[in-house]
VEXDREN-2710 file (C-alpha; in Angstrom, 1 decimal):
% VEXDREN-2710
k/r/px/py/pz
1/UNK/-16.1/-15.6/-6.9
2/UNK/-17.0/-13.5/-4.0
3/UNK/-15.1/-10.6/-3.3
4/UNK/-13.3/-11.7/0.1
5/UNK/-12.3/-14.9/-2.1
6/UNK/-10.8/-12.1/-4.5
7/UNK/-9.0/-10.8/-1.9
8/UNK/-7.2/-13.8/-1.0
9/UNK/-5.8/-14.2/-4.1
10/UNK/-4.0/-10.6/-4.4
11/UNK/-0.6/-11.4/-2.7
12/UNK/-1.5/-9.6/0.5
13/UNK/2.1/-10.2/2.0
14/UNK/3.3/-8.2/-0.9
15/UNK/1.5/-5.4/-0.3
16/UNK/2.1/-5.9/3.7
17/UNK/5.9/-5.6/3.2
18/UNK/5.5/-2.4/1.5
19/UNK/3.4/-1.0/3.7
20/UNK/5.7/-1.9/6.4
21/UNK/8.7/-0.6/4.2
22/UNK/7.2/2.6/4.2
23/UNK/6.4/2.8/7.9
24/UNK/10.0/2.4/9.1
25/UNK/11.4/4.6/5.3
26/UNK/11.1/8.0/8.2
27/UNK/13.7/7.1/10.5
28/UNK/16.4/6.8/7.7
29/UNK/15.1/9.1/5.2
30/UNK/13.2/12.4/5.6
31/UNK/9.6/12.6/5.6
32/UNK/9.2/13.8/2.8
33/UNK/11.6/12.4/0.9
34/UNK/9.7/9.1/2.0
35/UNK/6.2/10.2/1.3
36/UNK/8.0/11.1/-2.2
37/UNK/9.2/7.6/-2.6
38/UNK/6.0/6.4/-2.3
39/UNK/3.5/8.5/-4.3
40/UNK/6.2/8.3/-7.4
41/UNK/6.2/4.7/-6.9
42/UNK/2.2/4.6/-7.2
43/UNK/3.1/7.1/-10.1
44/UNK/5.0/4.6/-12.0
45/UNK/2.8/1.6/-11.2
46/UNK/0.3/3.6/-12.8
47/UNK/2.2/4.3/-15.4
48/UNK/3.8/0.3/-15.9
49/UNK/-0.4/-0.7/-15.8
50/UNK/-0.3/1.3/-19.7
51/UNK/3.4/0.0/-20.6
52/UNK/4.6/-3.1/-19.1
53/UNK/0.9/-4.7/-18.9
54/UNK/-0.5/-2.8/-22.5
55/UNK/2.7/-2.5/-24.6
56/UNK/1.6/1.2/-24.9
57/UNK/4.8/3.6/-23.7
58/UNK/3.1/6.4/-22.6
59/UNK/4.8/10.1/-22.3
60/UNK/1.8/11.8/-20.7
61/UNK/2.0/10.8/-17.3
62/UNK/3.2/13.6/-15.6
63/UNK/0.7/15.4/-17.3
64/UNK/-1.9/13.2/-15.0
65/UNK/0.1/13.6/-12.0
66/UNK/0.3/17.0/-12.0
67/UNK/-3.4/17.4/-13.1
68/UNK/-4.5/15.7/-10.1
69/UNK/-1.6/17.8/-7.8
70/UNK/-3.1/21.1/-9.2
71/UNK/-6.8/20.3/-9.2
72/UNK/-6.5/19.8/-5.3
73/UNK/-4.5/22.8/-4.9
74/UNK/-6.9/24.8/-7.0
75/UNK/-9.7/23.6/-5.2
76/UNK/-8.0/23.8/-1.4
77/UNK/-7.6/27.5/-2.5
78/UNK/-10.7/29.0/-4.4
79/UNK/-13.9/26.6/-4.2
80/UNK/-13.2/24.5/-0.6
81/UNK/-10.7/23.8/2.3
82/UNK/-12.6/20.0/2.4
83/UNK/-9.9/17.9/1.8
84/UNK/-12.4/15.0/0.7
85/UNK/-13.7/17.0/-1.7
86/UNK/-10.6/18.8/-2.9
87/UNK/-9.0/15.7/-3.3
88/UNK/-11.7/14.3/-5.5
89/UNK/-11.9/17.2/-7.8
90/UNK/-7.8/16.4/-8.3
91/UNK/-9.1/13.2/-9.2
92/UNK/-11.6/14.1/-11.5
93/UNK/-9.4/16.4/-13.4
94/UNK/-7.1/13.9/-14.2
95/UNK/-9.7/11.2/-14.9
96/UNK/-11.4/13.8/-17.3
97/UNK/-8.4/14.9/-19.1
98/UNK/-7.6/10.6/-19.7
99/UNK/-11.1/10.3/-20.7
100/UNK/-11.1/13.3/-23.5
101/UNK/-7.8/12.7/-25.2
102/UNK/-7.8/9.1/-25.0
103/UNK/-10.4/8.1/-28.3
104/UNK/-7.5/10.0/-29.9
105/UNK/-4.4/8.7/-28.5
106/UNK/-5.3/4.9/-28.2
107/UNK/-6.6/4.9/-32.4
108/UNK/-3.4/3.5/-32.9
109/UNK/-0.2/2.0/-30.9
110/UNK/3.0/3.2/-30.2
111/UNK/4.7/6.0/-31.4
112/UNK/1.4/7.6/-32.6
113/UNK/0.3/6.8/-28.7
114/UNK/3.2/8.1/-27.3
115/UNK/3.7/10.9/-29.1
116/UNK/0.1/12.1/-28.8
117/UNK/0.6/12.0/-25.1
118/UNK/3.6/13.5/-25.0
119/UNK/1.5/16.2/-27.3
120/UNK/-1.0/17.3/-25.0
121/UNK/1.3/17.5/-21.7
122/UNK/3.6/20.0/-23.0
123/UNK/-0.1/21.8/-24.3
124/UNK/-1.2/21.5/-20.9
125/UNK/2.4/22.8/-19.3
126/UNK/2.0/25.9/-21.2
127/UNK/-1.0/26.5/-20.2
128/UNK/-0.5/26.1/-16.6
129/UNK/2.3/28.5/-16.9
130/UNK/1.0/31.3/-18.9
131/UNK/-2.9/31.8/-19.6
132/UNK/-4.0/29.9/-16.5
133/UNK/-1.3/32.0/-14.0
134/UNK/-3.6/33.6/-11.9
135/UNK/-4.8/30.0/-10.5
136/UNK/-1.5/27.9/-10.9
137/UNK/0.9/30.5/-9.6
138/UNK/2.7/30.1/-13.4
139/UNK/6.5/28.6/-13.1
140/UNK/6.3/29.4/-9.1
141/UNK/3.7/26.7/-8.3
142/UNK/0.8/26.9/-6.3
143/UNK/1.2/27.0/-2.5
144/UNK/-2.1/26.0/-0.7
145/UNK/-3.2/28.4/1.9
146/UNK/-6.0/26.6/3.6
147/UNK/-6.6/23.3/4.1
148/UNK/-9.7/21.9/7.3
149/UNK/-9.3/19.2/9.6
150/UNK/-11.4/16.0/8.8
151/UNK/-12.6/14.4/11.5
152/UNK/-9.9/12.9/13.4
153/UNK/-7.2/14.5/10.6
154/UNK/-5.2/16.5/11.8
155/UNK/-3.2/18.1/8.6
156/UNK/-1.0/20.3/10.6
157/UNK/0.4/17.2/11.7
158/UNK/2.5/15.7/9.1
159/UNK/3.3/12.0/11.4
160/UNK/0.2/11.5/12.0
161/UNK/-0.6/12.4/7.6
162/UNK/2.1/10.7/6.7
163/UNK/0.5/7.2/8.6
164/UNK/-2.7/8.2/6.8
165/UNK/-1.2/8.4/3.3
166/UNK/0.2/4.9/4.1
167/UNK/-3.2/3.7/5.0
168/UNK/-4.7/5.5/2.0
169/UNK/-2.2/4.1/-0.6
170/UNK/-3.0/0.4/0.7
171/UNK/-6.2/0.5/-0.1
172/UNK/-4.5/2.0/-3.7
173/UNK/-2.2/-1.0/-3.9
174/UNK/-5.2/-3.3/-3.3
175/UNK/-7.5/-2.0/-6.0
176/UNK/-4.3/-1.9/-8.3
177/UNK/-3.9/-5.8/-7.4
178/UNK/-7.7/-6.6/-7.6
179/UNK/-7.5/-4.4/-11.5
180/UNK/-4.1/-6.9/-12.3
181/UNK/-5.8/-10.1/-11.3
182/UNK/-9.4/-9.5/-13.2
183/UNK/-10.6/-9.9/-16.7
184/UNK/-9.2/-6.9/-17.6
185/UNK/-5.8/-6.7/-16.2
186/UNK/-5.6/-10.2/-18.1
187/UNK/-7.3/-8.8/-21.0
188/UNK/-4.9/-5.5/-21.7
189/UNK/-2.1/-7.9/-21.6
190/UNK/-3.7/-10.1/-24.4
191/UNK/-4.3/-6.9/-26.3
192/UNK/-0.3/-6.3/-26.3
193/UNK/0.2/-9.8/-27.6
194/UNK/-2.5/-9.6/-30.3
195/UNK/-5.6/-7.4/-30.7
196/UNK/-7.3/-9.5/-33.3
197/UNK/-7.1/-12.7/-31.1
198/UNK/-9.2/-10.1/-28.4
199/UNK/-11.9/-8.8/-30.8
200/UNK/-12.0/-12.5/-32.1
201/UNK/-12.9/-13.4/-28.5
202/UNK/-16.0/-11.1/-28.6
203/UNK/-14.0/-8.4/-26.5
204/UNK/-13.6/-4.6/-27.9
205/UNK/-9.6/-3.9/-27.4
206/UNK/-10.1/-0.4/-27.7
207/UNK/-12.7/-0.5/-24.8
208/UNK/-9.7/-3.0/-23.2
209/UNK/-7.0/0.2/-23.6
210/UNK/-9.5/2.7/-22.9
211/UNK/-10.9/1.7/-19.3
212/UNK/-7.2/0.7/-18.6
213/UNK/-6.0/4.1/-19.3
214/UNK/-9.0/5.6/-16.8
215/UNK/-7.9/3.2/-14.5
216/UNK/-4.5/4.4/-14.7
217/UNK/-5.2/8.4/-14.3
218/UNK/-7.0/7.9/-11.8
219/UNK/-4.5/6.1/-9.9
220/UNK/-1.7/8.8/-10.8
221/UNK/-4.4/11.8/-10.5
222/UNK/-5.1/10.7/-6.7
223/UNK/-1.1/9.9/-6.5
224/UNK/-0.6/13.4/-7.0
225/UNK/-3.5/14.8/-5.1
226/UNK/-2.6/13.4/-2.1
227/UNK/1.1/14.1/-2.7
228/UNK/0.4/18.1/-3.4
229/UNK/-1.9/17.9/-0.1
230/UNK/0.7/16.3/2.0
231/UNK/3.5/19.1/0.7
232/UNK/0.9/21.7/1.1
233/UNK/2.0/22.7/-2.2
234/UNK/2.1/21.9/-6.4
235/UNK/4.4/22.8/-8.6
236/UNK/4.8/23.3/-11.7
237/UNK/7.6/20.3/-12.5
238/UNK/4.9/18.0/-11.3
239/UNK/3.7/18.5/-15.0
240/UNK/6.5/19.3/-17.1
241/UNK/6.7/16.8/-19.8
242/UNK/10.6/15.9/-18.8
243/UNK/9.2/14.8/-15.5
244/UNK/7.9/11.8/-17.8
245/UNK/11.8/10.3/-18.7
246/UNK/11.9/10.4/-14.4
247/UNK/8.6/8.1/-14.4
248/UNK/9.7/5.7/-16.8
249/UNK/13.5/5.7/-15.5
250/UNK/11.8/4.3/-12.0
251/UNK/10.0/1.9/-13.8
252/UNK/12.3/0.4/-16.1
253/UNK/15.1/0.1/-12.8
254/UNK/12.5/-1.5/-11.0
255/UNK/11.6/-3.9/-13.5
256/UNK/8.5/-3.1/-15.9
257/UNK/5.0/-5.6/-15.8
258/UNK/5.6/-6.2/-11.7
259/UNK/3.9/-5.0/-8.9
260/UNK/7.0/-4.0/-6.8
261/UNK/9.1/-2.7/-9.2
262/UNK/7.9/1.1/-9.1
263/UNK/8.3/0.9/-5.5
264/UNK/12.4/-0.1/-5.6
265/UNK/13.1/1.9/-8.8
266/UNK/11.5/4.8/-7.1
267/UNK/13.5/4.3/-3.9
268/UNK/16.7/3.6/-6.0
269/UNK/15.7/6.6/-8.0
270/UNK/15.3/8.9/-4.7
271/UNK/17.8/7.2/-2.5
272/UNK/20.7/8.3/-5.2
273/UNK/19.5/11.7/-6.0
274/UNK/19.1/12.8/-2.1
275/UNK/22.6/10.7/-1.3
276/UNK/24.3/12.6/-4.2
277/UNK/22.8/16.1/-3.2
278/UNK/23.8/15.4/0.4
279/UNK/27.3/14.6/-0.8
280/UNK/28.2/17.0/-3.2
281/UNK/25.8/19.5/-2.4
282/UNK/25.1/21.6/-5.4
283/UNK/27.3/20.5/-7.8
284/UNK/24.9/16.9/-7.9
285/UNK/23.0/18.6/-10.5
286/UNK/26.0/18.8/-12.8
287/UNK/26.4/14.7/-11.9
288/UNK/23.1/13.7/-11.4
289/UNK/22.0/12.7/-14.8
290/UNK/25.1/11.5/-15.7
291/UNK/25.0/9.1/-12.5
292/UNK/21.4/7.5/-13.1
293/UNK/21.6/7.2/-17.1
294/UNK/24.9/5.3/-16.0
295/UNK/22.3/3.3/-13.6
296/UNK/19.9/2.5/-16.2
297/UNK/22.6/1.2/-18.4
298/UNK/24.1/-1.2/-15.6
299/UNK/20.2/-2.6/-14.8
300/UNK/19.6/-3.0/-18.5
301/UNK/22.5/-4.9/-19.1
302/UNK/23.4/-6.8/-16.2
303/UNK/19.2/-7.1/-14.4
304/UNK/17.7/-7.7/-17.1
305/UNK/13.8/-6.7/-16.8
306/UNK/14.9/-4.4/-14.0
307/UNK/15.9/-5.7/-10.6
308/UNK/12.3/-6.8/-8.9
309/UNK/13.0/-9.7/-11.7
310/UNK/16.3/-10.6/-11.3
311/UNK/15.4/-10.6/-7.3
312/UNK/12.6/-12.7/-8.3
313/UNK/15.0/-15.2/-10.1
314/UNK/17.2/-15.2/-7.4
315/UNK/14.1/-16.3/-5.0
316/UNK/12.2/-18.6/-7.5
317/UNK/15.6/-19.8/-9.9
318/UNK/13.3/-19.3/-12.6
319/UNK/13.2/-16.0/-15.0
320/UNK/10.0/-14.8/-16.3
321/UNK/9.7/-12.4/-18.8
322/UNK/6.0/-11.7/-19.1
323/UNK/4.0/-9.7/-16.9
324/UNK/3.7/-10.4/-13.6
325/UNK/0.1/-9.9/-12.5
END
């Protein structure tokens, strides 16, 4: 199949009516609230591609968002003010760090993959905080000081960057889609179902999990690099292990194994937190928790599989409980 035929078959409307969600987001939400919305969506889509495609509920997430956050910051501020190449070292990081404790966190399913995760981002916390201060700025965060104009982007001007980070994560979404609908999108599924019936088809499911799981930092690793360039700055909660419980709240409101689901639990998510803080200023932080565990419990038992499928079976007047690819 050629690859404009592959195209076709992605549900470009889908991807459209986000894009064109996030283009009008601005004029009711703030900026960067907005951009927020969106890169923690593509956070928790990258997150859903390990647990509501794989079966595999992974705590180490945030670990790969922030890795990608702080290798841009790192780089904007001590090796180059490209944001190309800054950017791709974010990415690399985070690729890398998938890549090296993977073999040991995929040797056997969940908890032992879960836990293992969970293992190495608060090892990787501490070490952002403490031995590895004088580059991360420890519990303070790393502000970036420089950042150069490339080409016709303009980084001083956060419109014009936030259109660009639109335009960027569509082409994100698309190569998210294209992963979904191949081999292996339908391949990681099979694994949750049954591993032997893989290997007995000639396929390696550990290879399966593996590339998945690269596919999957890299999609948070360049979430949070362009995230931390659009802010100008990382911090240090963009790798605390809690952060995790936020991704997989968002994904499970949104409805786990869908496409669109991270995007509307990560509005929901967002929406609620900002609308409380506005409200009752700083005492939301005594409510907050209380508020969206009371949210999740509503969506579990009343949408169940979040609310992209109960939308869906409103639409179609069918349910469907597998993955969506």
């Amino acid at each position: 199949m050629s690859f404009a035929k592959k195209i076709m078959k992605i549900d470009l409307p889908q991807i459209a009516g986000v894009a064109a969600f996030f283009c009008i987001l601005p004029f009711f939400l703030p900026r960067t609230l907005s951009i927020q919305v969106l890169f923690y969506g593509l956070l928790a889509l990258a997150f859903d591609i390990m647990y509501g495609y794989g079966h595999l509920l992974s705590f180490g997430h945030a670990l790969l968002f922030g890795a990608g956050a702080y290798g841009a910051a790192i780089s904007f501020n001590f090796l180059t003010g490209n944001p190309i190449a800054s950017i791709s070292v974010g990415i690399a990081f985070a690729v890398v760090i998938a890549a090296l404790i993977g073999p040991i966190a995929l040797r056997k399913r969940d908890p032992y993959f879960s836990l293992v995760l969970m293992a190495f981002n608060v090892f990787f916390y501490q070490l952002f905080v403490a031995p590895l201060a004088p580059w991360t700025g420890s519990d303070m965060g790393l502000t970036i000081t420089k950042i150069e104009s490339f080409g016709i982007l303009n980084f001083s001007n956060k419109t014009f960057l936030y259109y660009t980070m639109i335009l960027l994560s569509i082409v994100l979404m698309i190569l998210t889609k294209l992963f979904m609908k191949s081999r292996f999108g339908a391949l990681l599924v099979a694994t949750s179902e049954s591993e032997r019936k893989v290997e007995s088809l000639g396929y390696s499911s550990f290879r399966v999990k593996y590339y998945s799981l690269l596919f999957s930092a890299f999609l948070s690793g360049i979430s949070g690099a362009l995230f931390a360039t659009f802010l100008g700055y990382s911090g240090i909660d963009f790798v605390s292990p809690t952060f995790n419980i936020m991704i997989v709240f968002i994904a499970l409101i949104g409805g786990s194994g869908t496409f669109l689901g991270p995007f509307i639990g990560s509005f929901i998510y967002l929406a609620l937190s900002y609308s409380l803080t506005v409200v009752l200023g700083w005492h939301s932080s005594v409510y907050l928790d209380g508020i969206i565990g009371l949210v999740i419990i509503i969506v579990m038992l009343r949408f169940r599989g979040g609310l992209y499928r109960y939308l869906y079976k409103v639409v179609k007047d069918v349910y469907v409980s597998e993955p969506i690819r």
